[in-house]
Every structure is written in C-alpha cells, then in structure tokens.
Backbone as ProteinMPNN parsed JSONL, in Angstrom:
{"seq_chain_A": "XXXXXXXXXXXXXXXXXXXXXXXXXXXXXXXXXXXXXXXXXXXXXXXXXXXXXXXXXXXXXXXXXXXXXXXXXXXXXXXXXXXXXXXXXXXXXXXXXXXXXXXXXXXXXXXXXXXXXXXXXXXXXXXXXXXXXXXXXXXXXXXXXXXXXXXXXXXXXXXXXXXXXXXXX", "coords_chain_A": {"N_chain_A": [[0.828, -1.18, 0.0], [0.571, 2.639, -0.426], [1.204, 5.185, 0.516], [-0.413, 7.354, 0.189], [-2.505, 5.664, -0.274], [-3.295, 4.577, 2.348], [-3.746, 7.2, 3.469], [-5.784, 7.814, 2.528], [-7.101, 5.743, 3.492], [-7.627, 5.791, 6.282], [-8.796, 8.397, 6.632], [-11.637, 7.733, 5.465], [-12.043, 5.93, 7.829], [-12.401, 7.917, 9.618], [-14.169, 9.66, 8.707], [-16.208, 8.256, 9.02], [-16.613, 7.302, 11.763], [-17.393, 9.558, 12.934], [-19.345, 10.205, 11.692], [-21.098, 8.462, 12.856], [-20.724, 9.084, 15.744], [-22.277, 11.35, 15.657], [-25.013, 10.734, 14.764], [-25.624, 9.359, 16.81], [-25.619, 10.745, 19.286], [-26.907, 12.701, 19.03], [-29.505, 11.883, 18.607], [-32.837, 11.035, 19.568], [-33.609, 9.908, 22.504], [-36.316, 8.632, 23.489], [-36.774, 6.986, 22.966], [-36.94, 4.778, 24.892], [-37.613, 5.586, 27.27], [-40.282, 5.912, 26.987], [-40.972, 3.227, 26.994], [-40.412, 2.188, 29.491], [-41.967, 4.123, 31.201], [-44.59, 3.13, 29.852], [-44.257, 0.48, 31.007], [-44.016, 1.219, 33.854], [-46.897, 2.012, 34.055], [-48.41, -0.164, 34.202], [-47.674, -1.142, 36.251], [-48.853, 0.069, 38.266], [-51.718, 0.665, 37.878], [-52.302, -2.085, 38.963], [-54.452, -2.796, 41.584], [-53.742, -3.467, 45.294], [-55.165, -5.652, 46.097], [-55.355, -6.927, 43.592], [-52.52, -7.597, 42.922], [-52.118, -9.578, 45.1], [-53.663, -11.318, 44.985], [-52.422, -12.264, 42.499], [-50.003, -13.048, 43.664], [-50.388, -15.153, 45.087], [-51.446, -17.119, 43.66], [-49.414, -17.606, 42.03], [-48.068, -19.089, 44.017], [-46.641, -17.478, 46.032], [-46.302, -16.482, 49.116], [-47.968, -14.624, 51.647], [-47.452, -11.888, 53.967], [-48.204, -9.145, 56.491], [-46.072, -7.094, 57.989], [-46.481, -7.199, 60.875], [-47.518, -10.12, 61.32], [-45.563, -11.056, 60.227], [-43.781, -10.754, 62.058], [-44.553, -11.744, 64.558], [-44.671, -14.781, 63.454], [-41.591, -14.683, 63.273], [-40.81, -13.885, 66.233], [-42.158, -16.519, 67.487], [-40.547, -18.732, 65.891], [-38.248, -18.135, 66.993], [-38.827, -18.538, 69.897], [-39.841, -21.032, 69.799], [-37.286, -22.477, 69.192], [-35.039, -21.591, 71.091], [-35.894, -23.098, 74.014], [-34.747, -25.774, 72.759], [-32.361, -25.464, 72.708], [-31.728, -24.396, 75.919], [-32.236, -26.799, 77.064], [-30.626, -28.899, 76.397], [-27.337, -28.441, 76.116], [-24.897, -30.143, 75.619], [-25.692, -32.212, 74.178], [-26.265, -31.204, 71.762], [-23.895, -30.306, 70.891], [-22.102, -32.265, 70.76], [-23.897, -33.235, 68.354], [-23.11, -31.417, 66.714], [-20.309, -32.249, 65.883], [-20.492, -34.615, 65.404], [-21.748, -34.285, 62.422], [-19.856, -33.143, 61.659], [-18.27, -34.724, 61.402], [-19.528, -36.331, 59.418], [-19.002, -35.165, 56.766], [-18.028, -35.739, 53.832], [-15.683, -35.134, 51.59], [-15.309, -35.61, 48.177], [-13.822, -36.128, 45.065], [-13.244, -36.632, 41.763], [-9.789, -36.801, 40.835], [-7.581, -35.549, 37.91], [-5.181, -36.386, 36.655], [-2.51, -35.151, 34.782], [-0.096, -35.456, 32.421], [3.028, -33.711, 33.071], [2.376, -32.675, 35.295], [3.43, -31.694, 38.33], [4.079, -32.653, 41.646], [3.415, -30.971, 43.695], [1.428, -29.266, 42.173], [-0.501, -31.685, 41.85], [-1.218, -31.662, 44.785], [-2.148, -29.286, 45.244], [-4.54, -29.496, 43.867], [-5.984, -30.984, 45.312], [-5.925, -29.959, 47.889], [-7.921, -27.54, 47.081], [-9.843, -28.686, 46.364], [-11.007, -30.119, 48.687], [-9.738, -31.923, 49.792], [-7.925, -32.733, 51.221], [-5.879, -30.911, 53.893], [-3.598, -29.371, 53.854], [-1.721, -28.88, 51.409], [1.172, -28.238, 50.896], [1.839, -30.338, 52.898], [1.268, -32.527, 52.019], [3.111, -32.407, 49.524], [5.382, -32.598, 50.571], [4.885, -35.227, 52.2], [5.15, -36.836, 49.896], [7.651, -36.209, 48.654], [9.163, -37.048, 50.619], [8.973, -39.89, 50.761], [10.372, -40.554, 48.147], [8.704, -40.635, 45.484], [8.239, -38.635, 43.801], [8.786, -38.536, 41.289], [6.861, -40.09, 40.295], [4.874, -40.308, 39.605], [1.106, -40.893, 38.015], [-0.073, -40.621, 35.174], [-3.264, -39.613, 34.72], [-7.13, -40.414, 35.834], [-8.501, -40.825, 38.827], [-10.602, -41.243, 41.756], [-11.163, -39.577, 44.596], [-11.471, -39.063, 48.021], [-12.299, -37.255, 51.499], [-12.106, -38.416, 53.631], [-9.927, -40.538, 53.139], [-6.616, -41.985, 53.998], [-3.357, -40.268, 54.197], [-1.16, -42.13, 53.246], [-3.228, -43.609, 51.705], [-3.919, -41.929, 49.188], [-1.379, -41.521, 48.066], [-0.695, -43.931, 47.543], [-2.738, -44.215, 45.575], [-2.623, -42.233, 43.517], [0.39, -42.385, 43.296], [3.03, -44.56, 41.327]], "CA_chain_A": [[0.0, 0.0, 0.0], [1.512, 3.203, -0.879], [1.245, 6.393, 1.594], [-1.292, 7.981, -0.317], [-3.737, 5.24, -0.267], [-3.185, 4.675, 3.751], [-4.302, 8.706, 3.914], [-7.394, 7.931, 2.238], [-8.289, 5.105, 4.072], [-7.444, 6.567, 7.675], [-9.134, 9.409, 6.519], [-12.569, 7.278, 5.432], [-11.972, 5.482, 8.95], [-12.527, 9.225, 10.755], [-15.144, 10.148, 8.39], [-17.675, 6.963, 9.468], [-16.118, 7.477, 13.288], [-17.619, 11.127, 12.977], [-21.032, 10.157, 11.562], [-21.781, 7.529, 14.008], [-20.84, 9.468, 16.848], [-23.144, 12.754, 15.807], [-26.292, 9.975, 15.017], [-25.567, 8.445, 18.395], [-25.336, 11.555, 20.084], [-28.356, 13.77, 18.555], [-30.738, 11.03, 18.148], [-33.959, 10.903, 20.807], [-33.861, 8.692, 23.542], [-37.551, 8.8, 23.873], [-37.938, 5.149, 22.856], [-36.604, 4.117, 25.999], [-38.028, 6.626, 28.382], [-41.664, 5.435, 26.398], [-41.308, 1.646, 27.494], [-40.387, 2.57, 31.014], [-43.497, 4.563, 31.633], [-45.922, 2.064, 30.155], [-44.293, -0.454, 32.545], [-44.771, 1.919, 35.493], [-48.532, 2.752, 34.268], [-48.929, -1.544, 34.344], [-47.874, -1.668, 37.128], [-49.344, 1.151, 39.007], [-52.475, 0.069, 37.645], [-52.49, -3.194, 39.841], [-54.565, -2.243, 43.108], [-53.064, -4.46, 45.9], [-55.777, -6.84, 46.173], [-55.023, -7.957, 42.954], [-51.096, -7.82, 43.768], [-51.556, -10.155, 46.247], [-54.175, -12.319, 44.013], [-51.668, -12.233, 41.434], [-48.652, -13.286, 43.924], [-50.827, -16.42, 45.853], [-51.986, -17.557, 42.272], [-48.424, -18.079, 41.456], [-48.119, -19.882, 45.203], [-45.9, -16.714, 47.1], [-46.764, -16.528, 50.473], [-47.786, -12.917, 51.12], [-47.654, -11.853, 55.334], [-48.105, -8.237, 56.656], [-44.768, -6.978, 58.714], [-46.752, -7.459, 61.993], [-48.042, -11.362, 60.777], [-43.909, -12.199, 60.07], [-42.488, -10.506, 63.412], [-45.092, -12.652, 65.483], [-43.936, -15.902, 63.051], [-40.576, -14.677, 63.593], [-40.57, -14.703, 67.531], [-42.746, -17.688, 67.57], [-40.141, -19.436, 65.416], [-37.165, -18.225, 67.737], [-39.365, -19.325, 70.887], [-39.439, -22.609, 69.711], [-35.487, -22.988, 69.138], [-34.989, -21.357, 72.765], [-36.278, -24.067, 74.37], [-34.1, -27.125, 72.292], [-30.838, -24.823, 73.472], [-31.061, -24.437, 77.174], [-32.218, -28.008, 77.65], [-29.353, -30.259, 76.474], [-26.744, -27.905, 74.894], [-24.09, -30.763, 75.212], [-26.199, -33.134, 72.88], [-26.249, -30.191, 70.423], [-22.523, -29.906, 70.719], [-22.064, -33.689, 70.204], [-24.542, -33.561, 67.195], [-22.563, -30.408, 65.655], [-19.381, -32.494, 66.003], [-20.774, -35.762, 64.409], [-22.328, -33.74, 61.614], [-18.754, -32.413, 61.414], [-17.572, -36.055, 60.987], [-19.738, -37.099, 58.697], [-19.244, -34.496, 55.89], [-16.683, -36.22, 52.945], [-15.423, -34.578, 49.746], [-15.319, -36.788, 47.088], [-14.042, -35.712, 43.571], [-12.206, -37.141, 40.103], [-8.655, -35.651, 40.467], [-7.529, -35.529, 36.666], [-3.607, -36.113, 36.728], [-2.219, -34.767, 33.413], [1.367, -35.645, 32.003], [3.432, -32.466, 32.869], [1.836, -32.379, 36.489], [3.784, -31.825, 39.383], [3.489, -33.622, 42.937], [2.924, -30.015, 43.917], [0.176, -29.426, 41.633], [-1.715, -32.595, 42.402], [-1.141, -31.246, 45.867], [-2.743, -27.733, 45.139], [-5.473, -29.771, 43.416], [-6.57, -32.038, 46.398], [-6.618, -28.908, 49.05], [-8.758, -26.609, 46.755], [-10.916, -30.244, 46.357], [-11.204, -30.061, 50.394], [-9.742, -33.679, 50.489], [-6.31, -32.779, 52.725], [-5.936, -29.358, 54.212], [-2.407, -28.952, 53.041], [-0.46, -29.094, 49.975], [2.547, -28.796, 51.554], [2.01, -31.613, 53.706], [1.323, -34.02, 51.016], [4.063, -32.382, 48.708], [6.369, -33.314, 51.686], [4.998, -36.457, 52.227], [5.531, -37.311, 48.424], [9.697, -36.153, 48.652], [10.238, -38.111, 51.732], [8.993, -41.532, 49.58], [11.096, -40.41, 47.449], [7.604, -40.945, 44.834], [7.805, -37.241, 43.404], [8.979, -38.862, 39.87], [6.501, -42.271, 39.853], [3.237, -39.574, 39.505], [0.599, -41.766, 37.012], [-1.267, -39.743, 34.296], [-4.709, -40.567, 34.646], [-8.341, -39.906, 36.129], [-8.553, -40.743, 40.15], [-11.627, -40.934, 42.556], [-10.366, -39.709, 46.089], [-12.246, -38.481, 48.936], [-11.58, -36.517, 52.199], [-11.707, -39.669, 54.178], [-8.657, -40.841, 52.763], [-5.378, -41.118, 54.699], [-2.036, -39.524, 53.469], [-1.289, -42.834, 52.342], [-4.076, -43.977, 50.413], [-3.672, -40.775, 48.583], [-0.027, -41.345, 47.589], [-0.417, -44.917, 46.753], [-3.733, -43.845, 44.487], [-1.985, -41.383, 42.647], [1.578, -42.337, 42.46], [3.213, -45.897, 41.044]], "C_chain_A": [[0.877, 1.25, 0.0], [1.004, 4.343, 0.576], [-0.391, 6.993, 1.316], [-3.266, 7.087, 0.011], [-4.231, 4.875, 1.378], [-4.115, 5.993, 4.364], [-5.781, 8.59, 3.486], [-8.452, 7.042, 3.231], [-8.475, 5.373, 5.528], [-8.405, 7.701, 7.167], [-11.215, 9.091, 6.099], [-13.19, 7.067, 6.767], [-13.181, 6.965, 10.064], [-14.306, 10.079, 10.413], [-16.57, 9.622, 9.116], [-17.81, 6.871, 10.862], [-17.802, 8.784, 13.753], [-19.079, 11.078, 13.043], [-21.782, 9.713, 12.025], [-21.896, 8.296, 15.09], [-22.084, 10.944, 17.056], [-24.763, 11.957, 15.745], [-26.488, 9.151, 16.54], [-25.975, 9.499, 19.167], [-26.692, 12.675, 19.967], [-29.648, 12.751, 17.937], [-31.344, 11.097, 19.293], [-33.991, 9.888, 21.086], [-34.924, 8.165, 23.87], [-37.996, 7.351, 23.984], [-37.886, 3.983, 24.015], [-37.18, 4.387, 27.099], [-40.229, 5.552, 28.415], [-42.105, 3.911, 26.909], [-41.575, 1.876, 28.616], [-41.537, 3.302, 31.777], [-44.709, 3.862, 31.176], [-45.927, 1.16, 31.244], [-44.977, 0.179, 33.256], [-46.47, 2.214, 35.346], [-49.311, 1.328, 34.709], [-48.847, -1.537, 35.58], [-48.373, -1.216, 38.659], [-51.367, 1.09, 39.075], [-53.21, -0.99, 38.592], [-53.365, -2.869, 41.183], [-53.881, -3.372, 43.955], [-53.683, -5.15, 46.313], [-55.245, -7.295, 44.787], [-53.729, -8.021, 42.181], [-51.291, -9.285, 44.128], [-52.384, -11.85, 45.268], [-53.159, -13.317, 42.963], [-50.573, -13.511, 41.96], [-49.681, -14.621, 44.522], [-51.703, -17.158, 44.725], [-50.534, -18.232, 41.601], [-47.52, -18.616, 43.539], [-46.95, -19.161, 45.996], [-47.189, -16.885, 47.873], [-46.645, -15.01, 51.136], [-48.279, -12.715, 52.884], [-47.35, -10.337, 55.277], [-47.057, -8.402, 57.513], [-45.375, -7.362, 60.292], [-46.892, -9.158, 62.071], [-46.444, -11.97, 60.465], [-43.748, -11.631, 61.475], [-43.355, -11.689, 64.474], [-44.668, -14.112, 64.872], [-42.822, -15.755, 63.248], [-40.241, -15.63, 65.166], [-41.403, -15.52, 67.815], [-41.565, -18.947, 67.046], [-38.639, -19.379, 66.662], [-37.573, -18.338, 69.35], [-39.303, -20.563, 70.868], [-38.102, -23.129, 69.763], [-35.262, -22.781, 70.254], [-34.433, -22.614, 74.009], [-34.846, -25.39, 74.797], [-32.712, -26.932, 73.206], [-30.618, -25.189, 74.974], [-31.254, -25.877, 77.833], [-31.012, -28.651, 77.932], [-27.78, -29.453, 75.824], [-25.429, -28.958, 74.94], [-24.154, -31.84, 74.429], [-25.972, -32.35, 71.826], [-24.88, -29.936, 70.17], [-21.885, -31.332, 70.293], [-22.677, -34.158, 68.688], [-23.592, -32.939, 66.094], [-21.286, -31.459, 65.223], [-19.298, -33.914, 64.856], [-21.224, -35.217, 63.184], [-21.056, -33.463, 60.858], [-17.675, -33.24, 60.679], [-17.524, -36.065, 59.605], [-19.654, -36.629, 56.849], [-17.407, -35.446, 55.003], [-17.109, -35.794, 51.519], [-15.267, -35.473, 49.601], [-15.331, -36.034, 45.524], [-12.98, -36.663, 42.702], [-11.341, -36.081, 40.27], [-8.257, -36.308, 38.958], [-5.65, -35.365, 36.987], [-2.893, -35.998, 35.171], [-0.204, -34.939, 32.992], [2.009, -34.25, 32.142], [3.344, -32.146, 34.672], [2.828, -32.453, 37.483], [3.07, -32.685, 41.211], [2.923, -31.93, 44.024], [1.892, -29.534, 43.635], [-1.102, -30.234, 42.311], [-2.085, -32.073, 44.19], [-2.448, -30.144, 46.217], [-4.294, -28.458, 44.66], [-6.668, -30.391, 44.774], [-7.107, -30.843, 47.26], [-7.565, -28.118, 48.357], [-10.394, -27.946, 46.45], [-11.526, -30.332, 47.58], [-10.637, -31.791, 50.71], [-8.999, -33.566, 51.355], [-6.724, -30.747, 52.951], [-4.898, -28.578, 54.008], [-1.646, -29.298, 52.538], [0.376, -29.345, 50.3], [3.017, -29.795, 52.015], [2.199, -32.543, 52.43], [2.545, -33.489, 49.977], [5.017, -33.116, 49.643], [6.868, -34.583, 51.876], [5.703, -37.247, 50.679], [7.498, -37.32, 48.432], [10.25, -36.771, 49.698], [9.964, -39.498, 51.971], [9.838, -41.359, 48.692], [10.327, -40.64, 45.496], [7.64, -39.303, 43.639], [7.899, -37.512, 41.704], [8.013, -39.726, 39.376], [4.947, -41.361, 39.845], [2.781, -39.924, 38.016], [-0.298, -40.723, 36.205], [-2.809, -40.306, 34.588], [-6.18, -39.904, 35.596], [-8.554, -40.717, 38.173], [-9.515, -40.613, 40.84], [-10.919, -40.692, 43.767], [-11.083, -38.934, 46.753], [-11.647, -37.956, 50.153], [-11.415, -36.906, 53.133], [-10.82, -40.25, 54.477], [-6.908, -41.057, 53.851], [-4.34, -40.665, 53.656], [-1.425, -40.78, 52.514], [-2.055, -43.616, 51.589], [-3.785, -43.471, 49.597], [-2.622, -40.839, 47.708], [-0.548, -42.836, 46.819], [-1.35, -45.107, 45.62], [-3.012, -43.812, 43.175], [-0.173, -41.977, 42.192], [1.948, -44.156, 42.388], [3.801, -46.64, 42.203]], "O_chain_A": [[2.013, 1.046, 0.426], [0.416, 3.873, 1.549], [-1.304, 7.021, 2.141], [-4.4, 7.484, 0.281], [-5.433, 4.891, 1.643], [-4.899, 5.956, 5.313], [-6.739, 9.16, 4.008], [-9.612, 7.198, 3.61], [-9.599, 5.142, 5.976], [-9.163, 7.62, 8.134], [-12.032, 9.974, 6.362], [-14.267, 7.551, 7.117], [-14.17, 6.9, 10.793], [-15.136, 10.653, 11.118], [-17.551, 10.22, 9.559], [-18.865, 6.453, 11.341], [-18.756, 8.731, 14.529], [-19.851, 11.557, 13.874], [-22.968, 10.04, 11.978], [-23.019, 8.371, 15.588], [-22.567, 11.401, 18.093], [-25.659, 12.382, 16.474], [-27.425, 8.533, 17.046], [-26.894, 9.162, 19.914], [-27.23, 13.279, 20.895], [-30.456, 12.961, 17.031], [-30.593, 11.228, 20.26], [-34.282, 8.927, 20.373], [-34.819, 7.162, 24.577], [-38.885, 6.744, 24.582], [-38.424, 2.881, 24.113], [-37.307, 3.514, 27.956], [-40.939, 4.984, 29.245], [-43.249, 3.525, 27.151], [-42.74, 1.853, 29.013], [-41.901, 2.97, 32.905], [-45.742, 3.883, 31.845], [-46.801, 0.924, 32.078], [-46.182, 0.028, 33.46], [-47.182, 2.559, 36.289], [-50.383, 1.324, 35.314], [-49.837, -1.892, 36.22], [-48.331, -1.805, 39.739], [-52.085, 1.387, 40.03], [-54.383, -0.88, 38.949], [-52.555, -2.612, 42.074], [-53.412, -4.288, 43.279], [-53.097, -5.739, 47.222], [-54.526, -8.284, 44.926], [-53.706, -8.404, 41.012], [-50.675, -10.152, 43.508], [-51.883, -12.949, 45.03], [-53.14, -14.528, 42.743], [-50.262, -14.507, 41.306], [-49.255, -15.455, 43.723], [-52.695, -17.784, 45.097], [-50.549, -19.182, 40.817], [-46.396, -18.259, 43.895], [-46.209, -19.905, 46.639], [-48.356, -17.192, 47.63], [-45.613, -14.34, 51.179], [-49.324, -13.268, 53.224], [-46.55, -9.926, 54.436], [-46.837, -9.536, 57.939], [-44.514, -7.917, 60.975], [-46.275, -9.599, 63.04], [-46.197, -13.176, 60.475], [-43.471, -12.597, 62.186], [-42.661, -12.464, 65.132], [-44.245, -14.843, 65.768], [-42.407, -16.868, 63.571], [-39.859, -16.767, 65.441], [-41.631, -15.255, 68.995], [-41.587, -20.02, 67.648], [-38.113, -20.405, 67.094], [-36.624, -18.227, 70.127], [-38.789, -21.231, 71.765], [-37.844, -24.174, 70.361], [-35.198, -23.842, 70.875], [-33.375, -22.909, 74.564], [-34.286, -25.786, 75.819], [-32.159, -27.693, 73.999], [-29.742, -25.956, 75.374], [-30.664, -26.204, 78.863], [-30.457, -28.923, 78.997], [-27.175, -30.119, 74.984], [-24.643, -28.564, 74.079], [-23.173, -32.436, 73.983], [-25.416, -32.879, 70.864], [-24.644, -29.293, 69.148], [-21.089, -31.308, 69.355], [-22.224, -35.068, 67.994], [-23.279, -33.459, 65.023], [-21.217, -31.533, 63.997], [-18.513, -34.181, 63.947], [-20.973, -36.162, 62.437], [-21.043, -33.506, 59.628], [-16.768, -32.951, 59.9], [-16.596, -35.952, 58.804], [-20.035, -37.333, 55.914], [-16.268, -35.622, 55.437], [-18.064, -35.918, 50.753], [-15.069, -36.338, 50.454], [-16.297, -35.55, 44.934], [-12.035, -37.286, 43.185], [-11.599, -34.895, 40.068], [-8.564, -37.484, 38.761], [-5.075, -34.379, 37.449], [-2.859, -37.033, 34.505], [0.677, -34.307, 33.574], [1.574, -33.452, 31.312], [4.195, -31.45, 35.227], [3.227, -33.617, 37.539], [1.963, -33.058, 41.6], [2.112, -32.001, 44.947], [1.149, -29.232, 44.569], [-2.106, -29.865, 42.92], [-3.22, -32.188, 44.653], [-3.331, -30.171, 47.073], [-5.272, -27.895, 45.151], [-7.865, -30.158, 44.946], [-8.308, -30.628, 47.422], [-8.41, -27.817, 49.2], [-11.613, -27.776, 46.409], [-12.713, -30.658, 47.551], [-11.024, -32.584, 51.568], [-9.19, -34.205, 52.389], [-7.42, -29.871, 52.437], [-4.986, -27.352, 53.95], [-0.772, -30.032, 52.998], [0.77, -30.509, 50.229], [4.142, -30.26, 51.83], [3.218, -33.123, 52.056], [3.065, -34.495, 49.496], [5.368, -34.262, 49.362], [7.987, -35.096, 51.859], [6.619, -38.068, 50.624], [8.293, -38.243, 48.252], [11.444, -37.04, 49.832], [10.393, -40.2, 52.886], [10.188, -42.473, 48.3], [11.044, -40.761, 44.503], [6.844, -39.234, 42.702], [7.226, -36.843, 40.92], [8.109, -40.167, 38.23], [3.93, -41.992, 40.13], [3.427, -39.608, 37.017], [-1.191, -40.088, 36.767], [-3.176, -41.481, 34.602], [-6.046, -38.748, 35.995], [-9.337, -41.593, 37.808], [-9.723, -39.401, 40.784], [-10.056, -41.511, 44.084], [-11.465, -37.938, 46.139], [-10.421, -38.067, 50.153], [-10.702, -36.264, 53.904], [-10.566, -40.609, 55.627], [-6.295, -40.077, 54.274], [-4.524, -40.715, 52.44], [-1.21, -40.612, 51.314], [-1.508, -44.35, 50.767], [-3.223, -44.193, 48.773], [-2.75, -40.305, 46.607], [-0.769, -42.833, 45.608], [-1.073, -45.922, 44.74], [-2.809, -44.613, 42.262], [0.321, -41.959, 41.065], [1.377, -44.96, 43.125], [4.027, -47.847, 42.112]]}, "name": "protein", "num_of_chains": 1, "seq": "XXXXXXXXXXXXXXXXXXXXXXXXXXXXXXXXXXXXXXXXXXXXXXXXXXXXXXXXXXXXXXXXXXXXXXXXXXXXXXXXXXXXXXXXXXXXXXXXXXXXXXXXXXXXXXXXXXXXXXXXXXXXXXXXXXXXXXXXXXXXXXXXXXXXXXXXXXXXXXXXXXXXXXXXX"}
C-alpha cells in the first residue's frame, strides 16, 4: 500500500467514526423513556388486592410486617427451648455432623503435572488441608517422579497414604 492510499483510508476510517458518533449523540432517547413509563402505568395500575391475588396464584406466600415478626418470635421461641435443655447433645450432634461431611471428587492427573500441583489440586478439592504436607509427604517416599497420568476418585476420608499410593506408582 503506498502512503497515499493509507491517507485515504485513515481518513474514510474518521469520516464513518464522525457520523456515528453525531447519530448516536443527537438522536432521541424517547424510545426508551416510552417503554419505562408504560411499565410503570402496568404496574401502578395493579390495586393491591389484585397484587396479592396475582402473587398467591403463582403460590408466594404474602404476610403483613406485623403477621412475620409474630412468626418470627414464635419461630425463635421454639429454638430457645431445644438450646437451654441439652446444649451438650447439640454440641455432640454439631461435632458428628462435622464427621460425617466427605469430599469426594475425580482428580484428573495430566502428564506435565507436578506432585505439587496434584497437591494444590486435592486442598482446593477439600480432600487434605495442606499441599505442603502431602508435597512433603511425596519427597520423603522419594515418589515425586513415579506420579501416574490418569483420572482418580479420592475423597476426604482418605489417609495420606491412600492418597499417595492412588496417585503415584
């Protein structure tokens, strides 16, 4: 392309820039303004019986602010109660609850992968709680080279060595 024809077309470029921005800019917004006030006339329209028709027709559950605060403290009367009875069953329950929760995912081990990686993979998984640890564990088997390409079920159950002997050869 020569100089000349560069100037023309930079110079087309500025022209079509120019014409967009003055039709963008001096054109009436009105058609937007125009929707927005029919909405509001729909929905202004509505009296609030048939609001509420509307909302328990499509199965909301529609309570004046006095009608929830009495379901409120009715609902935190009842819990009350469960608390000051036994609170060391409830601390025993939290604890077993605490047990019984196990991640469980497909780690994906990819050719290229470090024992660090798989590491980083497992804690953001929730199976171990730190990378480090299991990188650690991995360099003081001396395993950090014998890591298997491949697809993996492992859960948060697991000990340190399940984990290793899963994943590495």
């Amino acid at each position: 392309m020569t100089a000349g024809t560069m100037r023309s077309f930079a110079a087309g470029l500025l022209a079509a820039a120019t014409l967009v921005a003055i039709v963008y800019f001096l054109s009436p917004s009105e058609a937007k303004t125009t929707v927005a006030k029919e909405v509001q006339e729909e929905a202004i329209a509505l009296s609030e019986d048939e609001m509420k028709a509307e909302l328990t027709d499509k199965d909301y559950i529609i309570l004046t602010e006095d009608e929830w605060s009495k379901q409120l403290a009715e609902a935190k009367a009842s819990a009350e109660p469960a608390k000051t009875e036994e609170p060391a069953k409830e601390d025993e329950k939290e604890t077993e609850s605490a047990e019984k929760v196990v991640y469980r995912t497909m780690l994906t081990v990819t050719s290229g992968m470090t024992s660090i990686d798989v590491g980083d993979a497992l804690e953001r998984a929730n199976v171990i709680k730190n990378a480090n640890d299991f990188f650690k564990e991995v360099e003081k088997r001396g395993l950090s080279n014998e890591l298997r390409p491949g697809t993996f079920e492992v859960e948060s159950g697991m000990t340190m060595d399940e984990l290793v002997s899963i994943i590495f050869k």
